[in-house]
N, C-alpha and C positions, 0 to 999 in steps of 0.2 A: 634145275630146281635148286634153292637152296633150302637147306635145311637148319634150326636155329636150335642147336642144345642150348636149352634154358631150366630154369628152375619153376617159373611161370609162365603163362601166354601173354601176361602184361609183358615180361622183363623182354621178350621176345619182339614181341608188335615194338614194344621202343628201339628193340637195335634194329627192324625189319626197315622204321621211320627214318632213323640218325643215316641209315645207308641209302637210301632212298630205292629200297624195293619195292616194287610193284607189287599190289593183291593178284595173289597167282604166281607171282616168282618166286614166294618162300611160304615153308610150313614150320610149325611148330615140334618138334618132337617131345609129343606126349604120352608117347610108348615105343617099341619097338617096331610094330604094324610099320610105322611111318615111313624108319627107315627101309624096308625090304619092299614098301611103296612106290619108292623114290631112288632105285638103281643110279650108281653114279653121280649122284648129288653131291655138292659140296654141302659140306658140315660147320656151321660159327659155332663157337663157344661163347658164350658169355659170362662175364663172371657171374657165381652162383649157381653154375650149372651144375657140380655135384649134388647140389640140394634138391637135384631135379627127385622127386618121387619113386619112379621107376626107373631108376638108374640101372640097377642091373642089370636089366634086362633087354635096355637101350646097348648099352656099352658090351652086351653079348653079341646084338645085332648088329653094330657095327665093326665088331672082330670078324664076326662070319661075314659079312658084306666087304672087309678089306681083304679077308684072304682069299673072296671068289673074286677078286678086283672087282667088284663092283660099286666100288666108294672111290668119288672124287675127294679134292683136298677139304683135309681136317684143319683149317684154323681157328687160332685164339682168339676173342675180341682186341687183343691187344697188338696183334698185327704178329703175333712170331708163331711158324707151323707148331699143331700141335702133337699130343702123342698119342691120339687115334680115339681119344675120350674112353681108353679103356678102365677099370677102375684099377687101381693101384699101380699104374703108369706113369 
């Protein structure tokens, strides 16, 4: 699964397009639920994702998902690893 830290589900559905993923290979993270959903997942950022709403509580759930390793890779829309989308990272 991929998973798409976004600020909206628009800004998301267009990186999900631009990559060409499939409906069913990626979700939106619109809370935390999502990720603890989705063990393992790789994570995109896109830009704007700080703006995301529930950030905090996204970026708790994937601290606690990378230190049980159960988070695949965290990247940037911009192609370089990132730093785990935690907040002040």
């Amino acid at each position: 699964m991929n998973l798409i830290y976004s600020h909206s589900y628009a800004s998301a559905r267009t990186f999900a397009l631009h990559h060409d993923f499939m409906p069913g290979d990626w979700k939106w993270i619109q809370d935390s639920n999502i990720v603890r959903q989705n063990p393992r997942a790789d994570v995109y950022r896109v830009p704007k994702w700080e703006a995301n709403p529930k950030r905090q509580k996204i970026d708790e759930a994937l601290e606690q998902a990378r230190r049980a390793r159960r988070l695949g890779t965290v990247t940037d829309a911009d192609g370089s690893p990132g730093t785990l989308g935690i907040s002040g990272a």
